[in-house]
VOTOR-901113 format. One record per atom (N, C-alpha, C, O, CB): x, y, z; atom name; chain. Coordinates in nm, 4 decimals. Glycine has a CB too. Example, Ala and Ser with C-alpha at 12.3 -4.5 7.8 and 13.67 -1.06 7.14 Angstrom:
2
[pt [1.3190, -0.5690, 0.7800], N, A]
[pt [1.2300, -0.4500, 0.7800], CA, A]
[pt [1.3200, -0.3300, 0.7800], C, A]
[pt [1.4236, -0.3319, 0.8465], O, A]
[pt [1.1308, -0.4473, 0.9046], CB, A]
[pt [1.2850, -0.2250, 0.7080], N, A]
[pt [1.3670, -0.1060, 0.7140], CA, A]
[pt [1.2900, 0.0030, 0.7870], C, A]
[pt [1.3409, 0.1138, 0.8039], O, A]
[pt [1.4084, -0.0598, 0.5725], CB, A]
//
This chain:
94
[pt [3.9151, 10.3514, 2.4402], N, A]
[pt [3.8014, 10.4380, 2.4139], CA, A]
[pt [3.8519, 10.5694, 2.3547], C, A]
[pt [3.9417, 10.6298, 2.4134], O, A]
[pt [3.7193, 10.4632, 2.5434], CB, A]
[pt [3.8198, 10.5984, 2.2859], N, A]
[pt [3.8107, 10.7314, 2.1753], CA, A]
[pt [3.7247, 10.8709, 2.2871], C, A]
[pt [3.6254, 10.8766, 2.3595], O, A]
[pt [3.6753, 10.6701, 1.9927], CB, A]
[pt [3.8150, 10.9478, 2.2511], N, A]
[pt [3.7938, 11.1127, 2.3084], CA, A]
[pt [3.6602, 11.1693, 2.2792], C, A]
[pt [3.6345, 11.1868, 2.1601], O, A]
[pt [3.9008, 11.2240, 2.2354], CB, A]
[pt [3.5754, 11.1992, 2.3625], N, A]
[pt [3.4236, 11.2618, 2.3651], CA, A]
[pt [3.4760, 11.3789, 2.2659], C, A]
[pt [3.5690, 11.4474, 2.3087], O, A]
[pt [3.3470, 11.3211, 2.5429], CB, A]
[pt [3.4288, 11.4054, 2.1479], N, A]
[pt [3.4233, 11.5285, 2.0440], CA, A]
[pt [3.3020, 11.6388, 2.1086], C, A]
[pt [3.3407, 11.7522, 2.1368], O, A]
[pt [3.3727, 11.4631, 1.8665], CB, A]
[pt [3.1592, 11.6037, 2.1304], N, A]
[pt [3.0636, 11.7012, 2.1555], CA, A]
[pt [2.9870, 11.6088, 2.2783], C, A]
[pt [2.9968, 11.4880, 2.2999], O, A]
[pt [2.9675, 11.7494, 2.0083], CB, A]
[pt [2.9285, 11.6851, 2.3307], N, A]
[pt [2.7908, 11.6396, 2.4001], CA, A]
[pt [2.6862, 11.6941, 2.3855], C, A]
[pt [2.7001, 11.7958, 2.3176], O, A]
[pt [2.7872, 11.6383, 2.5187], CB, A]
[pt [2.5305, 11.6663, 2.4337], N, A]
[pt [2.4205, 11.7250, 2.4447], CA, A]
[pt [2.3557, 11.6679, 2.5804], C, A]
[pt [2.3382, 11.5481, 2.6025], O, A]
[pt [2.3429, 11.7063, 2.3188], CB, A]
[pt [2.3171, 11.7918, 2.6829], N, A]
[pt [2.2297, 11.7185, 2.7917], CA, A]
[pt [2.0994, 11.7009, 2.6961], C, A]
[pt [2.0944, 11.7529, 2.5846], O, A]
[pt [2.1984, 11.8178, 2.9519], CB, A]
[pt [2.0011, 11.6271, 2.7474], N, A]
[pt [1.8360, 11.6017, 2.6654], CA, A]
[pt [1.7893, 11.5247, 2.8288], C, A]
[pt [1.8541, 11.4599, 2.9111], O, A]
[pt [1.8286, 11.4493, 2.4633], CB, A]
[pt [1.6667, 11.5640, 2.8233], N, A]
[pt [1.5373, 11.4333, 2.8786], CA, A]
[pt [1.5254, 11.3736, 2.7717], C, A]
[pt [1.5560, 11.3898, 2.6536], O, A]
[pt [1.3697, 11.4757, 2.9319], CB, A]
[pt [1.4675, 11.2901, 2.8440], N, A]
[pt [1.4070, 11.1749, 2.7790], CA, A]
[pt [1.2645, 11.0975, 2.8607], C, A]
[pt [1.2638, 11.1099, 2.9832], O, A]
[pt [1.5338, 11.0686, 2.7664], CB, A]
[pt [1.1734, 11.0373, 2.8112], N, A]
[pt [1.1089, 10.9931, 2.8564], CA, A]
[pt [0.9652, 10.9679, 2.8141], C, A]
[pt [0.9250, 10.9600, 2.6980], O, A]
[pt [1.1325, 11.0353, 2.9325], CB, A]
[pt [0.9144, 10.9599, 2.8931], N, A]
[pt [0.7166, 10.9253, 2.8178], CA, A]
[pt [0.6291, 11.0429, 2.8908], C, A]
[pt [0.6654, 11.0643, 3.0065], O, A]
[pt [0.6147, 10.7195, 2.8889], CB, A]
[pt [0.5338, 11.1129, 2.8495], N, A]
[pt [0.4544, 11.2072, 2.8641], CA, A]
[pt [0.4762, 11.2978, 3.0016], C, A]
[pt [0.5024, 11.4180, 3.0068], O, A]
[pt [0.3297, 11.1463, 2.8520], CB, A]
[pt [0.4584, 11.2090, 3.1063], N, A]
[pt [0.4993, 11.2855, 3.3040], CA, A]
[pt [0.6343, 11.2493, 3.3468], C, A]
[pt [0.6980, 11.2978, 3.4403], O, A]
[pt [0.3888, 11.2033, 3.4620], CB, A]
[pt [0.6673, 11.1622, 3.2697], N, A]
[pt [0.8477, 11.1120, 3.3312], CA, A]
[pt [0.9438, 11.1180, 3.2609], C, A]
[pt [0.9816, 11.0283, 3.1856], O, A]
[pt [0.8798, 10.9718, 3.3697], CB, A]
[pt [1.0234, 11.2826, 3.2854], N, A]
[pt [1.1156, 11.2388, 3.2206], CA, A]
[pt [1.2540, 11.2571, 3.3280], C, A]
[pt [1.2589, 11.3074, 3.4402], O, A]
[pt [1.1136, 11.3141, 3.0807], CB, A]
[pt [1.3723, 11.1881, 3.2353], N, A]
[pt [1.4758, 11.1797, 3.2973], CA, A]
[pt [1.5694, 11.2698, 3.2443], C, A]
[pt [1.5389, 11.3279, 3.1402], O, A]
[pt [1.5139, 11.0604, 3.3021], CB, A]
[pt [1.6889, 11.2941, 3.3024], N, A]
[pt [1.7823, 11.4034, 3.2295], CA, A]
[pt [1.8906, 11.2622, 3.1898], C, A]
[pt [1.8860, 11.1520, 3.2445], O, A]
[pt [1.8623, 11.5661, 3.3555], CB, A]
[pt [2.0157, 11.3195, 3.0428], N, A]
[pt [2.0723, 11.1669, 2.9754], CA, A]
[pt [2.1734, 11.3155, 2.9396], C, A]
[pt [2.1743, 11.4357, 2.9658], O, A]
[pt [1.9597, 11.0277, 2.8175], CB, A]
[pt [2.2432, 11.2250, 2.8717], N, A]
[pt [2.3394, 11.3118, 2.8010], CA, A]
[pt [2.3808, 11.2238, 2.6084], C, A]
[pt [2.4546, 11.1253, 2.6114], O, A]
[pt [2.5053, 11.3178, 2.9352], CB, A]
[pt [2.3407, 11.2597, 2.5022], N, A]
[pt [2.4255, 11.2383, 2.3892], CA, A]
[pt [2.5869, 11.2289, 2.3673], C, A]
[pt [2.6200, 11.3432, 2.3359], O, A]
[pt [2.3899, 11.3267, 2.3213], CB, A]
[pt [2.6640, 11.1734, 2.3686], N, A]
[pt [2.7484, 11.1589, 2.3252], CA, A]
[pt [2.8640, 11.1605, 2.1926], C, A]
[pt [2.9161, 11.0512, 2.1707], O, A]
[pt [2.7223, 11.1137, 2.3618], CB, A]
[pt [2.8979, 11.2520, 2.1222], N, A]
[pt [2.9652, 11.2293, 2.0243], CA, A]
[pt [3.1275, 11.2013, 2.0420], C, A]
[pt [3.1973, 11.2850, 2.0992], O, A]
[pt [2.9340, 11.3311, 1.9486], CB, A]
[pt [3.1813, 11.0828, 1.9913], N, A]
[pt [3.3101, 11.0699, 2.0008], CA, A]
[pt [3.3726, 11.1207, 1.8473], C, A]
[pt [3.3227, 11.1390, 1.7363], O, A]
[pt [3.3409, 10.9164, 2.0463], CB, A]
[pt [3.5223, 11.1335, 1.9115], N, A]
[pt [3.6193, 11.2006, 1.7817], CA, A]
[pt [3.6259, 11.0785, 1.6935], C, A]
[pt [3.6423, 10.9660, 1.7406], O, A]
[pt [3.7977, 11.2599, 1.8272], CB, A]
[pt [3.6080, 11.1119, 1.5164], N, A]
[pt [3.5757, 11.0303, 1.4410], CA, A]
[pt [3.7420, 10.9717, 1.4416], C, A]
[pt [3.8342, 11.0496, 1.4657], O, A]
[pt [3.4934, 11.0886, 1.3077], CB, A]
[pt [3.7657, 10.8262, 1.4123], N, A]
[pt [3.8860, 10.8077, 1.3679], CA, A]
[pt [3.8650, 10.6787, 1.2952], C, A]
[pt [3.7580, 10.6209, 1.2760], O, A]
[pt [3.9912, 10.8105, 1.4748], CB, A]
[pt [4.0043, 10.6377, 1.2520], N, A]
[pt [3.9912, 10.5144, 1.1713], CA, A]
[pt [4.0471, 10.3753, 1.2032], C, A]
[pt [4.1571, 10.3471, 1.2507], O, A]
[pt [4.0420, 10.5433, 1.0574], CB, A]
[pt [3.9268, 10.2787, 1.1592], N, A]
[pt [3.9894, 10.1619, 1.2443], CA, A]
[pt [4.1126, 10.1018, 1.1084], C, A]
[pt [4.1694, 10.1430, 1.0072], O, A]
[pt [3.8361, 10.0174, 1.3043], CB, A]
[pt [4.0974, 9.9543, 1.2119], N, A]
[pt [4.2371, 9.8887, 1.1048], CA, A]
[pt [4.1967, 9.8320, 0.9505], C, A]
[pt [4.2705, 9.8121, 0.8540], O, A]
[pt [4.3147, 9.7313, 1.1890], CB, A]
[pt [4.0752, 9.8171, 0.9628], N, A]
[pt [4.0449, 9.8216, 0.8118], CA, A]
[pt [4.0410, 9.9478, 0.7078], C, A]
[pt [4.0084, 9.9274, 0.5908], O, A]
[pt [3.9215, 9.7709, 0.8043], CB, A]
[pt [4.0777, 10.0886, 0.7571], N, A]
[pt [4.0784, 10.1983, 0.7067], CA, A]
[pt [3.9528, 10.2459, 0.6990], C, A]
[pt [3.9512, 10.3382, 0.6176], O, A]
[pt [4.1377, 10.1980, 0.6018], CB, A]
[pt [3.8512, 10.2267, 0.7438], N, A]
[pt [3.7348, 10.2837, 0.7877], CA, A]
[pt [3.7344, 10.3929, 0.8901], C, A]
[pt [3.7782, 10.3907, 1.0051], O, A]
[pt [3.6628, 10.1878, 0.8312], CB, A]
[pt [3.6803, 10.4809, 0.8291], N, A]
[pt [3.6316, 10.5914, 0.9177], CA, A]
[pt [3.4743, 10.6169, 0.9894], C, A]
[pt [3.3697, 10.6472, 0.9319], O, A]
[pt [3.6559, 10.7013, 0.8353], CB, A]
[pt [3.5047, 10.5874, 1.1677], N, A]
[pt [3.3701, 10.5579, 1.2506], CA, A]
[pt [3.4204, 10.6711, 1.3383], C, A]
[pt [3.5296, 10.7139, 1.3757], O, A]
[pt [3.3362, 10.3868, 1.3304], CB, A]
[pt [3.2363, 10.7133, 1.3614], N, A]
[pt [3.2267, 10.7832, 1.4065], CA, A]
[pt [3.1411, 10.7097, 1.5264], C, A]
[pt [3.0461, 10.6458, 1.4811], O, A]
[pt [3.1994, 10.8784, 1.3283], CB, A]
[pt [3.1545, 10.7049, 1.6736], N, A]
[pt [3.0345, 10.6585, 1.8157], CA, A]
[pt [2.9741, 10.7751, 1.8380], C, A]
[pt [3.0267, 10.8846, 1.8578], O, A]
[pt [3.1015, 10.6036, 1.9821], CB, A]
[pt [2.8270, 10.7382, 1.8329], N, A]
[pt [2.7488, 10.8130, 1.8821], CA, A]
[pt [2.6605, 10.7461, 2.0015], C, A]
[pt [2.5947, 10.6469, 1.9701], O, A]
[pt [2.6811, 10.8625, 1.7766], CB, A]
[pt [2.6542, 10.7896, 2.1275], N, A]
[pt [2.6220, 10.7168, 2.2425], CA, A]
[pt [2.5111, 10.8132, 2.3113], C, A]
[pt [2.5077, 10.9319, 2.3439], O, A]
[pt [2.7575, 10.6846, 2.3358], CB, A]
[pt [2.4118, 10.6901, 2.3177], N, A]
[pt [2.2735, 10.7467, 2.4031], CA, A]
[pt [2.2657, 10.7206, 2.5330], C, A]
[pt [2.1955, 10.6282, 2.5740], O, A]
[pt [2.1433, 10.6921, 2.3577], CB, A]
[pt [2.3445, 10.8071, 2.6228], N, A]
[pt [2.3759, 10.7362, 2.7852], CA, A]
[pt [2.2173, 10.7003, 2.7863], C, A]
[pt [2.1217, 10.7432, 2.7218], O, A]
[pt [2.4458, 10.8656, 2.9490], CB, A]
[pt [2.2340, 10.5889, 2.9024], N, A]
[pt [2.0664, 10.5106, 2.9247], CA, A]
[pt [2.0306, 10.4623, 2.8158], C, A]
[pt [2.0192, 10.3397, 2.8182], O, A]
[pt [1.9346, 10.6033, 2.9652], CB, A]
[pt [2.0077, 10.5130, 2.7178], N, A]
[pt [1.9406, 10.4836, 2.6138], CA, A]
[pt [2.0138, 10.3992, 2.5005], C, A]
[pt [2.0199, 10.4280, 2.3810], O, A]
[pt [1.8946, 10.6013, 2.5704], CB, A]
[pt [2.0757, 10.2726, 2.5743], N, A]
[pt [2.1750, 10.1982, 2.4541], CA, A]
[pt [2.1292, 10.1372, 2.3208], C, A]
[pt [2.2019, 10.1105, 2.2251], O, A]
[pt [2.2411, 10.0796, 2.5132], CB, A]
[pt [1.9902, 10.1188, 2.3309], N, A]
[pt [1.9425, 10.0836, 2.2104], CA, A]
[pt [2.0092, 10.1797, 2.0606], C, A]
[pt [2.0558, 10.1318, 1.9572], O, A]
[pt [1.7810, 10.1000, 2.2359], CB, A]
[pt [1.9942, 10.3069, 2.0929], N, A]
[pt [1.9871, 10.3445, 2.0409], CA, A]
[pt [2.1628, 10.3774, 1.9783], C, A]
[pt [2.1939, 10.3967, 1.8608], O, A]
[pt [1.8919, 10.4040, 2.0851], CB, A]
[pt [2.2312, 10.3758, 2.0676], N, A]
[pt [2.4248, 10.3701, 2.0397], CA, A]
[pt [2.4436, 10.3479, 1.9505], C, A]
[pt [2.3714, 10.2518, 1.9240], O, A]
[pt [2.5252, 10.2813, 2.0965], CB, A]
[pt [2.5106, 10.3776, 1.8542], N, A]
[pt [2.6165, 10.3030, 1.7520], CA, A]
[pt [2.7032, 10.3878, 1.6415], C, A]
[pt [2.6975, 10.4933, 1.5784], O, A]
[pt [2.5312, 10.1981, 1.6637], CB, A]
[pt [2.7800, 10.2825, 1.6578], N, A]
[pt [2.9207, 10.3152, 1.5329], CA, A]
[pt [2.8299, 10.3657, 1.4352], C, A]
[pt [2.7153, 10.3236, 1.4198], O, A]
[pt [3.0316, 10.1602, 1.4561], CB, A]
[pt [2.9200, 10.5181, 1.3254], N, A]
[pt [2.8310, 10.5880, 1.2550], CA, A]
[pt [3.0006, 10.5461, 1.1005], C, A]
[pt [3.1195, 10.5683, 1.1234], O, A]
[pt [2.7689, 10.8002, 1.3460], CB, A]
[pt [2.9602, 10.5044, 1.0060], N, A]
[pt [3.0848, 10.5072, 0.9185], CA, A]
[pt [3.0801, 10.5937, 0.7871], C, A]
[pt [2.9807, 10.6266, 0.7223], O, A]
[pt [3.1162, 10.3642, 0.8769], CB, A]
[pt [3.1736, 10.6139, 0.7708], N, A]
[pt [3.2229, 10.7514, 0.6312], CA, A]
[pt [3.3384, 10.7371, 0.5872], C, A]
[pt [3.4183, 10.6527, 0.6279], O, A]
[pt [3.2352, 10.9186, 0.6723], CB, A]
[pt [3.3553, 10.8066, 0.5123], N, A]
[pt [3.4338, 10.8163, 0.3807], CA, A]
[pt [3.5632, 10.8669, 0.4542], C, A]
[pt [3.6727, 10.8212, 0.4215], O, A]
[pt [3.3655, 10.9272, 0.2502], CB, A]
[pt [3.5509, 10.9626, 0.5551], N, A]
[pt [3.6607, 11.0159, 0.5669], CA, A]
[pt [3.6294, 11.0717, 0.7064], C, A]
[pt [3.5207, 11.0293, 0.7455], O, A]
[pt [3.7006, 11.1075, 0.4527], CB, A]
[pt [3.6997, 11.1665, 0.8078], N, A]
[pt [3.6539, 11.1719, 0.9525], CA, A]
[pt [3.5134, 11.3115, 0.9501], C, A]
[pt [3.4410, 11.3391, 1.0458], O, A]
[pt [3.8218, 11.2187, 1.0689], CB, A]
[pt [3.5110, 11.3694, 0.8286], N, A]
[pt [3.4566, 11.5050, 0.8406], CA, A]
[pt [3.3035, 11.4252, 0.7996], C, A]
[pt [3.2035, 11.4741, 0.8520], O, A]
[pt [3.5354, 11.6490, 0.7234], CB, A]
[pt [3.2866, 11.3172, 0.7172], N, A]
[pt [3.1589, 11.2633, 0.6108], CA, A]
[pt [3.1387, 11.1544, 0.7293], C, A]
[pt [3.0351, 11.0912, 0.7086], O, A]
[pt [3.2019, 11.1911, 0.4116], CB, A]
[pt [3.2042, 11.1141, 0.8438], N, A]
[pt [3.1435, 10.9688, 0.9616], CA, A]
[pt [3.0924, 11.1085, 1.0679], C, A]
[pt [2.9817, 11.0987, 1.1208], O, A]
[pt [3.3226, 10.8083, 1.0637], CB, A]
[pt [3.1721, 11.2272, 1.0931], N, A]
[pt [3.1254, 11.3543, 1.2152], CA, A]
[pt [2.9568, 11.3836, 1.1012], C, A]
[pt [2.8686, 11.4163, 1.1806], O, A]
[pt [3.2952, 11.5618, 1.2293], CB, A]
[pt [2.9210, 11.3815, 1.0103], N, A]
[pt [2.7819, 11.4695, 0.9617], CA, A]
[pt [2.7050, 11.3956, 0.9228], C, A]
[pt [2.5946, 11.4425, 0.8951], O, A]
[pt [2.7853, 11.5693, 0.8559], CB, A]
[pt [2.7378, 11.1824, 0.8942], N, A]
[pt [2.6639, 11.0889, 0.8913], CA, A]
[pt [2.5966, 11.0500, 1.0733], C, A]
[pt [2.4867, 11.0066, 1.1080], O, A]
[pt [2.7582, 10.9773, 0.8112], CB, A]
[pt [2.7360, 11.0944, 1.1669], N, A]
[pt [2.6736, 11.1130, 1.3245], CA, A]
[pt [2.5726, 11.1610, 1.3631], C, A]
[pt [2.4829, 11.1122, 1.4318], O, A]
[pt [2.7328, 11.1763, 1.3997], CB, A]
[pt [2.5904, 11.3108, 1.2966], N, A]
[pt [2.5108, 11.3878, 1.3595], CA, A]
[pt [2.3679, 11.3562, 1.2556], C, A]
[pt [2.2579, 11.3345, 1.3064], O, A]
[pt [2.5779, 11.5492, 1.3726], CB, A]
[pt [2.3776, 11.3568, 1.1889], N, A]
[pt [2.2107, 11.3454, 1.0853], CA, A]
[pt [2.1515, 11.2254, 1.1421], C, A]
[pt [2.0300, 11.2374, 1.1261], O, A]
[pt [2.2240, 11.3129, 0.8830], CB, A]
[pt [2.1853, 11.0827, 1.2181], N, A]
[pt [2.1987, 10.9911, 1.3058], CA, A]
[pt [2.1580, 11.0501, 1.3985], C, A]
[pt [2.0502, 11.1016, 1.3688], O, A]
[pt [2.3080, 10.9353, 1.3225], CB, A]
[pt [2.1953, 11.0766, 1.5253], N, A]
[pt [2.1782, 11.1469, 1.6330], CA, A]
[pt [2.0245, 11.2155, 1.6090], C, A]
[pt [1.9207, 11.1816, 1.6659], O, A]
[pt [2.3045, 11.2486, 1.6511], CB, A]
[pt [2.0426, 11.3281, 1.5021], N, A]
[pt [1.9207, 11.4274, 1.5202], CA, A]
[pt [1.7906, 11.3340, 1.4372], C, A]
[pt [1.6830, 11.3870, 1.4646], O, A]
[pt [1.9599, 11.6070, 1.4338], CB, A]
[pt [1.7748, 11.2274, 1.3569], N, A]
[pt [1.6923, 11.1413, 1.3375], CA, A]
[pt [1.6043, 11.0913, 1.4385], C, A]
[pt [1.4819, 11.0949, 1.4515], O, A]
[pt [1.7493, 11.0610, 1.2920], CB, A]
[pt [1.7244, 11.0302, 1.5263], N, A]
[pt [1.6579, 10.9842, 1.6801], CA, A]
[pt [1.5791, 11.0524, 1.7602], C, A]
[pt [1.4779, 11.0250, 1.8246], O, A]
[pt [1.7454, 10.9608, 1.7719], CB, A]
[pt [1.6553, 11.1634, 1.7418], N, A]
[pt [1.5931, 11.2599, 1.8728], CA, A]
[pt [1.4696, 11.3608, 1.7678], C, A]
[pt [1.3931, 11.4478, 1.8094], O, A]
[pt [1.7606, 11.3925, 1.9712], CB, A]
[pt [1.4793, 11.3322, 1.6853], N, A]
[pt [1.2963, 11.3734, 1.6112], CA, A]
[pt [1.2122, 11.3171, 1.5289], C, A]
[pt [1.1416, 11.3498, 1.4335], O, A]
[pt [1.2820, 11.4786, 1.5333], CB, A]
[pt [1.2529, 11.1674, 1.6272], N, A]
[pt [1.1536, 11.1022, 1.5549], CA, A]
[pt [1.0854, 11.0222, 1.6524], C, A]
[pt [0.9710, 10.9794, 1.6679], O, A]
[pt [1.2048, 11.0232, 1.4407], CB, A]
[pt [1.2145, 11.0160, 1.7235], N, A]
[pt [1.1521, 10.8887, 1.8472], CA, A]
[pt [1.0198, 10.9255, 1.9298], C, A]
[pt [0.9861, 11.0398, 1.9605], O, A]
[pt [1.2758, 10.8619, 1.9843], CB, A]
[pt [0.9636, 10.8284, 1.9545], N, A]
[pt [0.8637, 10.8498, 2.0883], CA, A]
[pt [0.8681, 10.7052, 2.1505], C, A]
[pt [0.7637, 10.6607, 2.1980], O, A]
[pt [0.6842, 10.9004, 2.0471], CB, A]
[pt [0.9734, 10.6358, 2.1527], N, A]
[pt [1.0163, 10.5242, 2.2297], CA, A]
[pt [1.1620, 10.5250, 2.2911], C, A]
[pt [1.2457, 10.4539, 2.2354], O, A]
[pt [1.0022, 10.4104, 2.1453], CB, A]
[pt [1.1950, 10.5910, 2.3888], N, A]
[pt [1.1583, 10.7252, 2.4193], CA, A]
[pt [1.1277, 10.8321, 2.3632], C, A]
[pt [1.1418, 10.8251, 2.2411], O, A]
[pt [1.2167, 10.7610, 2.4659], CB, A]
[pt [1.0910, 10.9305, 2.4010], N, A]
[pt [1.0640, 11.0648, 2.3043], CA, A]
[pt [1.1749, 11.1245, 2.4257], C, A]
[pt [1.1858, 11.1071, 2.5470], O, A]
[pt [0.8600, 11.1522, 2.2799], CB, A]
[pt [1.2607, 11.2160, 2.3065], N, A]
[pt [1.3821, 11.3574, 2.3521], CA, A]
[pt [1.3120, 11.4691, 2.3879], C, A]
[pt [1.2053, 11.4951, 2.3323], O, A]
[pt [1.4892, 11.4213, 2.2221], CB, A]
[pt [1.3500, 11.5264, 2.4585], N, A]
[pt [1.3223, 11.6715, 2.5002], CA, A]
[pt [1.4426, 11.7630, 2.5287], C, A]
[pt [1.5542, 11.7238, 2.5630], O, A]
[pt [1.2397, 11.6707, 2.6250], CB, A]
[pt [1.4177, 11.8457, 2.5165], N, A]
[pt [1.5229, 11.9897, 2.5158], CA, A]
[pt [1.5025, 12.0486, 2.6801], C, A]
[pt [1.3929, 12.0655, 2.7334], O, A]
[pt [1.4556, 12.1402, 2.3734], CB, A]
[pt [1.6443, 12.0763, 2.7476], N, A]
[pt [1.6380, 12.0774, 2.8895], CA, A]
[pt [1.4975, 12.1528, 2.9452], C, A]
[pt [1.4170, 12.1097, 3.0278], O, A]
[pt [1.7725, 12.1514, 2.9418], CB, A]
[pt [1.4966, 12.2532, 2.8868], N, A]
[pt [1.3501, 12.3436, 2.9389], CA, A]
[pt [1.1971, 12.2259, 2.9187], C, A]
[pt [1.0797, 12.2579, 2.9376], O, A]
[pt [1.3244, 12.5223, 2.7982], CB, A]
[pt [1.2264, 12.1503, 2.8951], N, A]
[pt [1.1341, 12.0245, 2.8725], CA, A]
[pt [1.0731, 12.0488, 2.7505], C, A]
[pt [0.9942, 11.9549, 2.7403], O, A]
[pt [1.0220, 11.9973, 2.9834], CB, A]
[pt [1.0626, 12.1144, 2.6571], N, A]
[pt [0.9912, 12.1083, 2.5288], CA, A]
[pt [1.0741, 11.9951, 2.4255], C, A]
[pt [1.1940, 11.9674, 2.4228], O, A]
[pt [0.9869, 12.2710, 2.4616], CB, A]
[pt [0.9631, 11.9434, 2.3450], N, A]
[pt [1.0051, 11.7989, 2.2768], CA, A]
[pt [1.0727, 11.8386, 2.1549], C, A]
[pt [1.0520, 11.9384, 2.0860], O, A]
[pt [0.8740, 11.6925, 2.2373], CB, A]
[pt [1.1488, 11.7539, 2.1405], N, A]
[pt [1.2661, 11.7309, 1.9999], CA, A]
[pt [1.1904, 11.6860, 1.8824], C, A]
[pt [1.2299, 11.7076, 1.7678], O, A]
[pt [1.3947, 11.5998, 2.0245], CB, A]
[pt [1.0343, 11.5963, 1.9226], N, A]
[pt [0.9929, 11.5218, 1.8523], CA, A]
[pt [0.9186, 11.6056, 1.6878], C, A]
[pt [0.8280, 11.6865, 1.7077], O, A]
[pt [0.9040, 11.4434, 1.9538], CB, A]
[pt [0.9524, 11.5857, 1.5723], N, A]
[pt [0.9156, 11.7097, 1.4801], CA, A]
[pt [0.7546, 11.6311, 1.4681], C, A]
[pt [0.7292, 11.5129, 1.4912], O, A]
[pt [1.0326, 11.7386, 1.3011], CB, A]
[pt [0.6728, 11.7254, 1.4303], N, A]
[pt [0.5249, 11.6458, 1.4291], CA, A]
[pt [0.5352, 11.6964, 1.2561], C, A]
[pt [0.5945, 11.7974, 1.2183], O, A]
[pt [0.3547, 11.7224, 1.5606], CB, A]
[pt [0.4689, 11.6078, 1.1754], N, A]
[pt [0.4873, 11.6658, 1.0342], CA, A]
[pt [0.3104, 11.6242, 1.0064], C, A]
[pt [0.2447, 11.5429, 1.0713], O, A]
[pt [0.6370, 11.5728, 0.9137], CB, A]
[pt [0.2759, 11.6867, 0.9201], N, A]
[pt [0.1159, 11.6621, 0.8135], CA, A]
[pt [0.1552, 11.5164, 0.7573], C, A]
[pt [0.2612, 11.4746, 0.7107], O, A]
[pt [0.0862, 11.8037, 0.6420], CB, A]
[pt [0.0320, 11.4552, 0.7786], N, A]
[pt [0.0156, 11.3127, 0.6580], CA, A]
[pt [-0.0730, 11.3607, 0.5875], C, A]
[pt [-0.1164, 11.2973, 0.4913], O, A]
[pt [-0.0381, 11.1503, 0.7059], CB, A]
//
């Protein structure tokens, strides 16, 4: 297993229940095919986990994170929240 790079505490949950989780970012490195992956891990929330890949370790760390922050403002299966409980979720105009 590869070295935790960042974390984020978040809730998570549906409208009255939420739970406290933690985000996960691991240090980007390269496997044996010369690929550069970056793990991004949704404790509890494994659906959502996965290998992030790039060009190089700096382009798999900012394909992570644009990954990561997708999830957490878009989802409402779970929907993210920010510890003070206000939602991650962005509401936009149709």
């Amino acid at each position: 297993m590869h070295k935790v790079f960042a974390s984020c505490p978040v809730l998570y949950g549906y409208e009255h229940q939420k739970m406290k989780s933690e985000i996960l970012v691991f240090q980007p490195h390269m496997n044996s095919e010369g690929e550069f992956i970056c793990r991004v891990e949704f404790r509890d929330i494994e659906k959502y986990s996965k290998d992030i890949f790039g060009e190089d370790e700096i382009h798999a760390l900012d394909c992570a994170i644009t990954f990561l922050n997708g999830v957490r403002n878009n989802s409402k299966d779970p929907e993210f929240f920010f510890m003070d409980g206000s939602t991650m979720f962005v509401h936009r105009d149709q």
